[in-house]
C-alpha positions as CSV (number, residue, x, y, z in Angstrom):
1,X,7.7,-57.1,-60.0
2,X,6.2,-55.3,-57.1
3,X,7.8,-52.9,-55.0
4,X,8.7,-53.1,-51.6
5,X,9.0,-49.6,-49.5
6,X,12.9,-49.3,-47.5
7,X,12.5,-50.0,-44.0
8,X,11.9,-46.8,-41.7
9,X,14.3,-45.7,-39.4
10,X,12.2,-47.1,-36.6
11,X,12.4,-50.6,-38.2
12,X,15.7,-50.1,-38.8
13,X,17.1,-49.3,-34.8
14,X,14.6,-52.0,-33.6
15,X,16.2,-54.4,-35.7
16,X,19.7,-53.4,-34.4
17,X,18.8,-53.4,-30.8
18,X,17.4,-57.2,-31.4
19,X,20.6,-58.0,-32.9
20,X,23.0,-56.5,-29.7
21,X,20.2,-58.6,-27.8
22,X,21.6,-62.0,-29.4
23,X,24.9,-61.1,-29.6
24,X,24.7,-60.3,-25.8
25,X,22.5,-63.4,-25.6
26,X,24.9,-65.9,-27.4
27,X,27.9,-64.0,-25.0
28,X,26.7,-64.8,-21.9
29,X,25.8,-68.5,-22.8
30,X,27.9,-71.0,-21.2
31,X,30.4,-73.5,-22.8
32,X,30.0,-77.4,-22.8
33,X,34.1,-77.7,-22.2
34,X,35.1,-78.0,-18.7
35,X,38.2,-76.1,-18.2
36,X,41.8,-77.6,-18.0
37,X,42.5,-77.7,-14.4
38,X,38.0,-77.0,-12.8
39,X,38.8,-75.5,-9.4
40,X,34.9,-77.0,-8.2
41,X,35.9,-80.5,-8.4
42,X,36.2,-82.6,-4.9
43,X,34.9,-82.5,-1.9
44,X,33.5,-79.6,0.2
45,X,32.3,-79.1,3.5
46,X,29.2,-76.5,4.3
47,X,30.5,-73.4,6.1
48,X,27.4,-72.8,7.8
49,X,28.2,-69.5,9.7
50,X,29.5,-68.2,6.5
51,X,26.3,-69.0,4.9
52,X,22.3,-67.8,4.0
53,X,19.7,-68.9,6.7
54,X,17.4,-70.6,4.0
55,X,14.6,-70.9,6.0
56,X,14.7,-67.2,6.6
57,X,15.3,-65.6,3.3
58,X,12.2,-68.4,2.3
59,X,10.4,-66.9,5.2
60,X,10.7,-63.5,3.8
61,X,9.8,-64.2,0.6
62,X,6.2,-66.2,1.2
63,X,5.4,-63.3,3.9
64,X,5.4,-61.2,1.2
65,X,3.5,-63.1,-1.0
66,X,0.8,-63.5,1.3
67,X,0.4,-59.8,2.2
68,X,0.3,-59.5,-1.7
69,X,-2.2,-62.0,-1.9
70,X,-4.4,-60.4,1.1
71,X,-3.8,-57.2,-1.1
72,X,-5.8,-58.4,-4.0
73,X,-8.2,-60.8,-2.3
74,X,-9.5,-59.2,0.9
75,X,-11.5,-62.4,1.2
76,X,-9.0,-64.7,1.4
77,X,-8.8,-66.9,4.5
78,X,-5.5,-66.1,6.3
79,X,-5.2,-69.5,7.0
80,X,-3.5,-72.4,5.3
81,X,-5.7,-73.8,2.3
82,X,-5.4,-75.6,-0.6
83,X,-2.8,-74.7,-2.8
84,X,-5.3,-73.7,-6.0
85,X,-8.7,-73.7,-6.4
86,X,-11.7,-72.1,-5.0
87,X,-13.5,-73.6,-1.3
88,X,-15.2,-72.3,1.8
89,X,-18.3,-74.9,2.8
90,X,-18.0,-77.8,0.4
91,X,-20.7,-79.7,2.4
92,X,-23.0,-77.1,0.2
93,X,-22.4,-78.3,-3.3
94,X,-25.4,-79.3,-4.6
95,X,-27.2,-78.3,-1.9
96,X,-30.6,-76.3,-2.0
97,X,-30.0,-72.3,-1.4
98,X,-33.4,-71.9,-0.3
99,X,-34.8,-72.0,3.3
100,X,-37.5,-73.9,4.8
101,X,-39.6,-70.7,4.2
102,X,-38.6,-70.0,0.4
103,X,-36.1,-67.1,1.0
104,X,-32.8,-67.6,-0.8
105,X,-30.1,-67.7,1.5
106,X,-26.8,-67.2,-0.7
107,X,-24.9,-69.9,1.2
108,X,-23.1,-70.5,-2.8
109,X,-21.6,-67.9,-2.5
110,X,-19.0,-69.4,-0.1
111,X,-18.3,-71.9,-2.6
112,X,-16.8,-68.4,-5.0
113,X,-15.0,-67.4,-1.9
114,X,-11.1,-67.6,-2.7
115,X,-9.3,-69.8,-0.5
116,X,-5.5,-68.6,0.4
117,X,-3.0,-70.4,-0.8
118,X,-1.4,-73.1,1.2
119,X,1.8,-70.9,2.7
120,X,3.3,-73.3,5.4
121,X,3.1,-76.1,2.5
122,X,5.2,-73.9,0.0
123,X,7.3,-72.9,2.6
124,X,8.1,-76.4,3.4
125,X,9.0,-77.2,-0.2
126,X,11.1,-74.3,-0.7
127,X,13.2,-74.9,2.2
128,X,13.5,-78.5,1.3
129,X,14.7,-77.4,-2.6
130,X,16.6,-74.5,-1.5
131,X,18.6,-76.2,1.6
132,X,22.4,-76.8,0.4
133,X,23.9,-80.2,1.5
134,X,26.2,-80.1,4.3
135,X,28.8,-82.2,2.3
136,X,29.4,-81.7,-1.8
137,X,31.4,-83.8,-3.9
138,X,32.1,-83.1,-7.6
139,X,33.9,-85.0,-10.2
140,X,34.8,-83.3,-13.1
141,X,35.2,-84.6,-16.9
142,X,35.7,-83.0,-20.8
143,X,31.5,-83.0,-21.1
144,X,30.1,-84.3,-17.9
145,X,30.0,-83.0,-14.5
146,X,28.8,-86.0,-11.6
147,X,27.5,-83.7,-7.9
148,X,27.4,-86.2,-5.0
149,X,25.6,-84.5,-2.2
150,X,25.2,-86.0,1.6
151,X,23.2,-89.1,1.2
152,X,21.6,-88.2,-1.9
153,X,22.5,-90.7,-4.9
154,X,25.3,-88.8,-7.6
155,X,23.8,-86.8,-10.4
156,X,25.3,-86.9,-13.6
157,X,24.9,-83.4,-15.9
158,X,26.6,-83.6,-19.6
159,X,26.9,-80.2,-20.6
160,X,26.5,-81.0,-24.1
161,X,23.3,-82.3,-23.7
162,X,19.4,-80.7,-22.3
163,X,18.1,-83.2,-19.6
164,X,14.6,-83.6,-18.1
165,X,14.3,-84.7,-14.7
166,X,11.8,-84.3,-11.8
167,X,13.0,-83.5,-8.6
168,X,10.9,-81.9,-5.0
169,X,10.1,-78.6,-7.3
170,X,8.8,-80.5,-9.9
171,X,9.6,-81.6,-14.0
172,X,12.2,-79.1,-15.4
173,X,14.4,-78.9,-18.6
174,X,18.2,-78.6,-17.1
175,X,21.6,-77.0,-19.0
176,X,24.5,-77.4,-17.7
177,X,27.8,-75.6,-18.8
178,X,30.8,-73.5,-17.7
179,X,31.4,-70.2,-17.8
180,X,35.4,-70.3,-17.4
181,X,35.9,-72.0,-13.6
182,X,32.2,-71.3,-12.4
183,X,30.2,-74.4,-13.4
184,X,26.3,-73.8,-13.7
185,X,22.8,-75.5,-13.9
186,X,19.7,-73.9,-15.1
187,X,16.7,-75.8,-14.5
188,X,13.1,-74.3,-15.9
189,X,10.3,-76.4,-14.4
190,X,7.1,-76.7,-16.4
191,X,5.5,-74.4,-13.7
192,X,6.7,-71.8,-14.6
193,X,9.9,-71.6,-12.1
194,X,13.8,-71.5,-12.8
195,X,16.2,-72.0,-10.5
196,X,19.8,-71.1,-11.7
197,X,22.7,-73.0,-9.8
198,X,26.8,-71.7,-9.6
199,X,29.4,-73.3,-8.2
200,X,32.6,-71.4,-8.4
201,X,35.7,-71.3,-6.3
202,X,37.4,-67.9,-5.1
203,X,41.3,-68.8,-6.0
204,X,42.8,-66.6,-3.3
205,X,40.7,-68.1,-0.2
206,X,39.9,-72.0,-1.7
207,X,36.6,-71.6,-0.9
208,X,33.9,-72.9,-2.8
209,X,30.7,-70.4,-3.0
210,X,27.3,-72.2,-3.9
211,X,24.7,-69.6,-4.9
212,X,20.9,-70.9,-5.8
213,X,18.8,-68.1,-7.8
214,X,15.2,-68.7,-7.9
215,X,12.1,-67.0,-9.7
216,X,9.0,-69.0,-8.6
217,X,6.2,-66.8,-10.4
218,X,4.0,-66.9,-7.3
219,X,6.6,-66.2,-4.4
220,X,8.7,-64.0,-6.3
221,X,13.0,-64.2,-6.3
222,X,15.0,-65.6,-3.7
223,X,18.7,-65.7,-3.8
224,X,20.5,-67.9,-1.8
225,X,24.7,-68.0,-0.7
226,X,26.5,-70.9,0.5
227,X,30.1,-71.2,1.3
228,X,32.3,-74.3,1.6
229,X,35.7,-75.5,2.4
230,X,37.5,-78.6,0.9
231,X,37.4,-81.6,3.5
């Protein structure tokens, strides 16, 4: 019967410190059970003075990213441009590099020349995802959670359940679940993004705080705080 050397000490604390990891892990999950009495539920009116300028804190964050981007590609155009992908004079695809006289003339090499990345157009979609509604509604049940917002038709999250819908960011995977009072959404998009949503009530002022955390893997995080007030 072969023989199998003992584990080495190494092996040994790495495996411990994976198993604190999952303990830590399976901790910090949510729970599919609403509470008895969930402070969140009914309807709330944006504070706006109390809360985040979005379209700052979004302004912020894609400044940084194009300096970042200017950083790495010195050639980039500093203007707005396609999203992905490489450009510069398309009209000279296919075209002949060589001049009337025979000398080449290296006009392909625009076509290699990076293009920035279109920054007004993610800033537009960020704001738009990352905007609160002035009004919230929320109806509460054992294993389903319904978030009215303005004019936007209900959404219904069962926090027993994963659920795939695509919304201005894209396709994502969302959880839902409760973490005593403070109800939560994560939502990872097929992108690469997540965007974790809390709504939890402070019991001594009755106010509900609304706080979006994203990680888009180009633009970096951006954390956003919203307060309300039943109405």
């Amino acid at each position: 019967m072969p023989h199998f050397p003992a584990p080495s000490h190494r092996l040994a604390t790495l495996a411990s410190a994976a198993l604190i990891l999952a303990l830590a892990c399976a901790c910090a999950s949510t729970s599919p059970t609403a509470p008895a009495n969930p402070r969140v539920a009914g309807r709330w009116i944006l504070d706006k003075s109390a809360s985040d300028l979005v379209d700052t804190k979004v302004d912020t964050a894609v400044s940084a990213w194009a300096e970042r981007v200017r950083k790495h590609s010195p050639y980039a155009d500093n203007g707005a441009g396609p999203a992905t992908g490489y450009g510069g004079h398309g009209d000279h695809q296919g075209a002949s590099n060589v001049d009337e006289y025979g000398n080449y003339t290296g006009e392909d090499f625009d076509m290699l020349r990076p293009v920035a990345p279109d920054y007004e157009g993610v800033h537009r979609r960020l704001v738009q995802v990352l905007t609160p509604p002035a009004v919230l509604k929320i109806d509460t049940a054992p294993d389903d959670v319904r978030i009215t917002s303005d004019n936007v038709p209900a959404r219904d999250y069962h926090t027993d359940e994963e659920i795939s819908r695509i919304d201005e960011y894209g396709t994502a995977r969302i959880d839902a679940g409760w973490n005593g009072n403070e109800f939560e959404l994560k939502a990872r998009y097929y992108g690469g993004a997540n965007l974790v949503k809390q709504y939890d009530v402070d019991a001594h002022t009755s106010t509900l705080r609304v706080t979006y955390h994203l990680r888009d893997p180009m633009v970096g995080k951006i954390e956003i705080n919203s307060v309300y007030h039943r109405g």
